[in-house]
N, C-alpha and C positions, 0 to 999 in steps of 0.2 A: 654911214647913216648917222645923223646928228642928235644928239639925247636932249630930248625937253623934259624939262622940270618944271610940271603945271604947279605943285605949292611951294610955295615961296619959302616956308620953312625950309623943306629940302633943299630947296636950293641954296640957302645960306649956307648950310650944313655941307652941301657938298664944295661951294667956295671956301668955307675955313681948313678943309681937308685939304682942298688945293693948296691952300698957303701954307699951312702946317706940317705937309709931309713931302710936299716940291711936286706935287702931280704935275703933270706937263698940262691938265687942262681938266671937266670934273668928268668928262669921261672916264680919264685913268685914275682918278679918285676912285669914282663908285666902281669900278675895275676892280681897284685893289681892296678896295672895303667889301666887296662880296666875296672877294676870293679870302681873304681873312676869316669872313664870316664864316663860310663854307668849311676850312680851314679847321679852324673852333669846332665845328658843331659834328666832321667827320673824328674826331679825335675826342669826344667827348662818349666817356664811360655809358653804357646803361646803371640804372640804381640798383637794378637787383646785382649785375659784377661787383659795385663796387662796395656792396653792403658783402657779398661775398668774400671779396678780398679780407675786408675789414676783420670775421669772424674770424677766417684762416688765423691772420697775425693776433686775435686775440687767445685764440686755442692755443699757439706757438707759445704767448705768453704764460698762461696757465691759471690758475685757479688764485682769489687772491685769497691772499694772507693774513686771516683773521688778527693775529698778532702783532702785524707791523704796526707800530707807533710814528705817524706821521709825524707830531709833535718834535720827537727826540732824531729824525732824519733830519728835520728843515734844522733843529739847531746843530748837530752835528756839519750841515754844512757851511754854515756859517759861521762857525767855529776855524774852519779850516783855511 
């Protein structure tokens, strides 16, 4: 089955894919740029996980440190 590409945009876009990634023709371009796309979007976090996660590694960290002096950290390391 032959793939037409009625806008012309698209179709540019799926020619420079061709050149650019060696597709054998824009078939296997837009082939492999959906399968990427697919790719990405099955592998992609929901926000509530990863605001989740996030809290987890901040409670690991712990409560801050009203005391620390950023000041005297940043030249202490640049001291060293």
């Amino acid at each position: 089955m032959p793939l037409y590409i009625k806008d012309e945009s698209v179709n540019e876009l799926a020619v420079q894919v061709v050149r650019l990634t060696g597709a054998k023709d824009k078939t296997d371009a837009v082939r492999r740029a959906l399968l990427a796309q697919l790719n990405a979007v099955k592998q992609q976090k929901p926000l509530l996980v990863r605001i989740e996660e996030l809290r987890t590694k901040t409670n690991e960290i712990g409560p801050i440190n009203p005391d620390f002096d950023m000041k005297t950290f940043s030249d202490e390391m640049h001291e060293a």
